[in-house]
VEXDREN-2710 file (C-alpha; in Angstrom, 1 decimal):
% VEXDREN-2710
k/r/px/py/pz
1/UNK/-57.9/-109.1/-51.8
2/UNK/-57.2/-106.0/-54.2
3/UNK/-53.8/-107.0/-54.4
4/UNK/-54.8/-110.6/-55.3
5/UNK/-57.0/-109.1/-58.1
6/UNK/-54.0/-107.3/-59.3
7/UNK/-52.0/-109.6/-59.6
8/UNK/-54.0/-111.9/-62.0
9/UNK/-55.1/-109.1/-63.8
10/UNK/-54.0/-107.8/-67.6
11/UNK/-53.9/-104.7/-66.3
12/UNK/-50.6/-102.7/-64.8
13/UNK/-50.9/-101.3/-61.4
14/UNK/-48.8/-100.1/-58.8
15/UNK/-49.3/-98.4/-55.5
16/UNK/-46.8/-95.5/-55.3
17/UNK/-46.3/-93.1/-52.3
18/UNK/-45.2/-89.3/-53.6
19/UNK/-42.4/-87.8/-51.6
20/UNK/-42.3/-83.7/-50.9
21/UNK/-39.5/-81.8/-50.3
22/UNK/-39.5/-79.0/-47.5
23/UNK/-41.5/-77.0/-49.2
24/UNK/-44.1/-79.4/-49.6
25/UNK/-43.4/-80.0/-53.2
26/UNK/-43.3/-83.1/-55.0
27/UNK/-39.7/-84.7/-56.2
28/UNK/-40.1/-88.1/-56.4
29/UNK/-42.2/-91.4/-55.9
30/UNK/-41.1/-94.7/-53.8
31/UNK/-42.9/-98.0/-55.3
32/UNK/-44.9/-100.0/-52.7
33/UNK/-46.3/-102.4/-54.6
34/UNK/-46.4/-103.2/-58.4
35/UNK/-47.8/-106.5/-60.0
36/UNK/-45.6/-108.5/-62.7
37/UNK/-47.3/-106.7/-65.7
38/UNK/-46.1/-103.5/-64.2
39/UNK/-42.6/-104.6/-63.4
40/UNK/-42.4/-105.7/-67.1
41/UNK/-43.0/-102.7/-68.3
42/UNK/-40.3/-101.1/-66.8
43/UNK/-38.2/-103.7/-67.4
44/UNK/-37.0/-104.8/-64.0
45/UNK/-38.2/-107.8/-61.0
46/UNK/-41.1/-106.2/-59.0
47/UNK/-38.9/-107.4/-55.9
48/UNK/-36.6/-104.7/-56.9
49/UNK/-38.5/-101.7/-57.2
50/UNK/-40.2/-102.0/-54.4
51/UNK/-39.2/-99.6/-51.9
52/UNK/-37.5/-97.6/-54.4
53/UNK/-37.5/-94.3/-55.5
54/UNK/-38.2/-93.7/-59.1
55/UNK/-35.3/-91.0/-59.7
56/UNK/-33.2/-93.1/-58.2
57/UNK/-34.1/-95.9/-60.6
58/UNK/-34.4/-93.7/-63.8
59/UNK/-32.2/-90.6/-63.3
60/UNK/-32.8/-89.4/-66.4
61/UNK/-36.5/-89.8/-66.5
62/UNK/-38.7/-86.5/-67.5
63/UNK/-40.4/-85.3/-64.3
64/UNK/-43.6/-84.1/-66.2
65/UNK/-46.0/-86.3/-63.8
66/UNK/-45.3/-85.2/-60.5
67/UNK/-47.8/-82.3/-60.7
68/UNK/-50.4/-84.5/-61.6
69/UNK/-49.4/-87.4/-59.0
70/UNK/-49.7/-84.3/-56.7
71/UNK/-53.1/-84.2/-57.5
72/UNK/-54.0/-87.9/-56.5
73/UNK/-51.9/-88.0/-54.0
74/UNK/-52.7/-84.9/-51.7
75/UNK/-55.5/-83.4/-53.5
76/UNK/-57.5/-87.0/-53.7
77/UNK/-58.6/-85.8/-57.1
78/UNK/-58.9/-89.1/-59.4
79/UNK/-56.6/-88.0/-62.5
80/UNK/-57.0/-89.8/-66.1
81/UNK/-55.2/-89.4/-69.5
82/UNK/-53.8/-91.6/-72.2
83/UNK/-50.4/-92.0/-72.5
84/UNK/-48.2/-93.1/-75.1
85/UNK/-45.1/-94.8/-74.6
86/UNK/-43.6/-94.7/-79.0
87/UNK/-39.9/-96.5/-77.3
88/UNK/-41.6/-99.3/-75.7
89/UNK/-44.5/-99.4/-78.0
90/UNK/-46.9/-99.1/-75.7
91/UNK/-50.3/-97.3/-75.2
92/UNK/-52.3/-96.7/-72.7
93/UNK/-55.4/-95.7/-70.6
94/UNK/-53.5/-94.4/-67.1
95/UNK/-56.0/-93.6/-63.9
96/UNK/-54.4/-92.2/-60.6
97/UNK/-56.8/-93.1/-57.7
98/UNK/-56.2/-91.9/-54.5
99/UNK/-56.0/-94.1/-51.5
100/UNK/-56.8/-93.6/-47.7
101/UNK/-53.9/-93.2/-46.4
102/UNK/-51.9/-89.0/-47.4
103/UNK/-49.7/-89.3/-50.2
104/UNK/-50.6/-92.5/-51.6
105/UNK/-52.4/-93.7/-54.5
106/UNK/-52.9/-96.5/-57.1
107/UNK/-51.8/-96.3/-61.2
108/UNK/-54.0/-98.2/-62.9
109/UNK/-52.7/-98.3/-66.7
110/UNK/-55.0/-100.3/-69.3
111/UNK/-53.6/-101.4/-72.3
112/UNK/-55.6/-99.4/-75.5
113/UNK/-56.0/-101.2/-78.7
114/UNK/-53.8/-100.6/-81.7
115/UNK/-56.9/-100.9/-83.9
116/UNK/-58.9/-97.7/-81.5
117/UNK/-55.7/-95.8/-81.9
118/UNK/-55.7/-96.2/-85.6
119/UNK/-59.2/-95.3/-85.5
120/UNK/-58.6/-92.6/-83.9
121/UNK/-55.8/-91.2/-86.2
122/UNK/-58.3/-91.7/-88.9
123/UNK/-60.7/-89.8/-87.5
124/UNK/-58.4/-87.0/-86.9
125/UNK/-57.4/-86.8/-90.6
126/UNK/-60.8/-87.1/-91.8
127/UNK/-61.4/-83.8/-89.2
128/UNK/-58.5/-82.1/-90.9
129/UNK/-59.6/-83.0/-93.8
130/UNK/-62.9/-81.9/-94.0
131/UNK/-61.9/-78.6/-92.3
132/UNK/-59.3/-78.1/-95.6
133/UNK/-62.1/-78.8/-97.9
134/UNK/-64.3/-76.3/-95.9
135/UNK/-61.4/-73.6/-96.1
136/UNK/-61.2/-74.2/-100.1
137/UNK/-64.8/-73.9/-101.0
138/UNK/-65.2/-71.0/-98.7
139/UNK/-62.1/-69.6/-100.6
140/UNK/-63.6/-70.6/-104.2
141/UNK/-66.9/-69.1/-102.9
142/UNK/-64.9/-65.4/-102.7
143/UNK/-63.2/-65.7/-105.7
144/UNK/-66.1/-67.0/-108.0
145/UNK/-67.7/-63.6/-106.9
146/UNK/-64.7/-62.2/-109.3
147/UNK/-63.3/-64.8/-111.7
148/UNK/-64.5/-65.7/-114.7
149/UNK/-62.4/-68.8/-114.8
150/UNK/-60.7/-70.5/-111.7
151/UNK/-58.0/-73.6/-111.7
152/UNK/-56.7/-75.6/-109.2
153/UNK/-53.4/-76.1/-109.6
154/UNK/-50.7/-78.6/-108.2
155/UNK/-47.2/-76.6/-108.8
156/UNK/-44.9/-79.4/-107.6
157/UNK/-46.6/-81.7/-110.8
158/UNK/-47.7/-79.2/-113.1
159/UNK/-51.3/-80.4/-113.3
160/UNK/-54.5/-78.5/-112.8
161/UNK/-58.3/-79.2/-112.6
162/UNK/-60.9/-76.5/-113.7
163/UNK/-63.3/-75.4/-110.7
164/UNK/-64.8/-72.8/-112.8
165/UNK/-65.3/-72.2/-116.1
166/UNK/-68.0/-69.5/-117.6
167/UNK/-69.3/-70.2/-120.8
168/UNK/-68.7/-68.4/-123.7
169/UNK/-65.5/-67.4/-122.3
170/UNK/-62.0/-67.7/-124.4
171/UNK/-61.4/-70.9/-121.9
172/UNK/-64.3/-72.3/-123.1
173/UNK/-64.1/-71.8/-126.6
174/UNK/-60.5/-73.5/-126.3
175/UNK/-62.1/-76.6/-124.6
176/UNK/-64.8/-76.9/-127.5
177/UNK/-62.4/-76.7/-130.2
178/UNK/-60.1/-79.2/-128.7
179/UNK/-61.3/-83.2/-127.7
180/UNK/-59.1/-83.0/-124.8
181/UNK/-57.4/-80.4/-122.8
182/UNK/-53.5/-80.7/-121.8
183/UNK/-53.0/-82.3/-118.1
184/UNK/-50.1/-79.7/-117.7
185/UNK/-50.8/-76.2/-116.8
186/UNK/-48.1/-75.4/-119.0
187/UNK/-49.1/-76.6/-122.2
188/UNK/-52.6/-75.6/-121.4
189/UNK/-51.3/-71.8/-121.3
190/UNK/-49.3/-72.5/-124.1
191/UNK/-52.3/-73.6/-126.1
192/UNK/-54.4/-70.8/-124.8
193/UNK/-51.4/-67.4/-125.6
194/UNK/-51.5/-69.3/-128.8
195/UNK/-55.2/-68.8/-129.4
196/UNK/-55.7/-65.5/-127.3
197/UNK/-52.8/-63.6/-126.4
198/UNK/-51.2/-61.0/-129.2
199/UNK/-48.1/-62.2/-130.2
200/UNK/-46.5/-58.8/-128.8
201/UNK/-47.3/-60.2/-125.0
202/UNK/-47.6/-64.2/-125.5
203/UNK/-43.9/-64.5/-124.0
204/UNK/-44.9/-62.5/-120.8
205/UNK/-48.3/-64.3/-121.0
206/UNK/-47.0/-67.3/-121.0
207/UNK/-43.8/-66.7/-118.2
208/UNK/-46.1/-65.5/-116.0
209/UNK/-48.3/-68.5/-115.1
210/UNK/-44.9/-70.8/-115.5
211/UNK/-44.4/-73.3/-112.6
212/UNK/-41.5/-70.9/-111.7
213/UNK/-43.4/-67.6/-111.1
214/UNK/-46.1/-69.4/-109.6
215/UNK/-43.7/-71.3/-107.0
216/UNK/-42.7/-67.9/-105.6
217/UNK/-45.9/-66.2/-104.5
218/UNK/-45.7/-67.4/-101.0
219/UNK/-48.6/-69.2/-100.3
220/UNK/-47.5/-72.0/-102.4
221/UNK/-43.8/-72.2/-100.2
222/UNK/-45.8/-74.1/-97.5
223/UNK/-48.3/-76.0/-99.8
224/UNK/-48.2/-78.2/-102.6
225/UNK/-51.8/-77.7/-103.8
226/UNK/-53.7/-74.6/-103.5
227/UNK/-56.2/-72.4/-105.4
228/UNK/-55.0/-69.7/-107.9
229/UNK/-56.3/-66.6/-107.9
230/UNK/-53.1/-64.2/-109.9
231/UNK/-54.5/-62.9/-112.6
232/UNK/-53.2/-61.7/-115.7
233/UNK/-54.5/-58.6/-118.3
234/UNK/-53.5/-58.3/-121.3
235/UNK/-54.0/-55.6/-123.9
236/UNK/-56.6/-58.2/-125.8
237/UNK/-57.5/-60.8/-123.1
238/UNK/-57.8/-61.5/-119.7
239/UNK/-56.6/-65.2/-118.1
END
């Protein structure tokens, strides 16, 4: 009757029996029964892996589930985890259930939905995500204790956004006197030695917050967007 219900189902299953070697440990698993949708999957007539030995079918398989088939099998512990199977396209819901008789147990594997995986992913990114965003205002919380000004700045593009910006400062009175700032960090420091810096140190000024320097402080080797906190003083101003 469980077979029969098997057998019509969408589901794969098998019945496997887990071998042990002399010292009781688990090498390999002989198929008893498996129902079409499982013999499709691995890609061979159900009349011919039953009675086999997996090795001896798939040499070259990994051999990462025999611990937990060790677990169903002798331990009668129901095991469950989702596998992924990126060659064949496949994902899936697997449950190891542990039948009467030592050494024997049922896989049960349920097809998952492309559209809950994706879900899934989504939901992961969002996490990551949020936990960046998290780790930048905490970050932008410190420094605002200490800057007067603060930029975000994207080195790979040479574009920045202004997180901070006290009034009165020389920043600001640049923004006021212009309609528009520059999109490029460079121009924008450009504009600003122009107005600020003496011309004695504009050429350092300026150098130092390149694109260049800025690319080899290392916390911007490993990321493409990041907060800045190098300062620069000057004799007459500090950026």
């Amino acid at each position: 009757m469980l077979l029969n219900m098997f057998e019509h189902s969408s589901w794969v299953f098998c019945i496997v029996h887990l071998e042990l070697d002399a010292n009781h440990q688990p090498i390999d698993w002989t198929y008893l029964y498996c129902n079409d949708h499982f013999a499709k999957l691995e890609n061979k007539p159900k009349e011919e892996l039953k009675g086999q030995r997996f090795y001896d079918l798939f040499p070259n398989a990994e051999r990462k589930y025999l611990a937990t088939f060790y677990r169903a099998a002798y331990g009668k512990e129901v095991i469950e985890y989702d596998e992924i199977f990126e060659k064949l396209g496949h994902y899936f819901h697997v449950s190891c259930i542990p039948l009467d008789k030592e050494g024997v147990f049922a896989c049960v594997l349920q097809n998952i939905k492309q559209n809950e995986l994706e879900k899934a992913q989504i939901n992961s990114e969002l996490e990551e995500a949020l936990r960046k965003l998290r780790q930048e205002n905490e970050l932008l919380e410190m420094l605002s204790r200490d800057y007067v000004t603060i930029y975000k700045i994207d080195v790979i593009h040479d574009r920045f956004t202004t997180l901070k910006m006290t009034p009165e400062t020389f920043p600001d009175l640049l923004r006021k006197e212009r309609d528009q700032l520059p999109e490029s960090f460079s121009e924008f420091t450009k504009l600003y030695a122009q107005r600020f810096v003496v011309s004695s140190q504009r050429e350092e000024f300026i150098d130092w917050f390149s694109m260049a320097h800025l690319k080899n402080f290392e916390r911007y080797r490993s990321r493409k967007l990041s907060i800045c906190n190098v300062s620069w003083t000057g004799r007459n101003a500090i950026f």
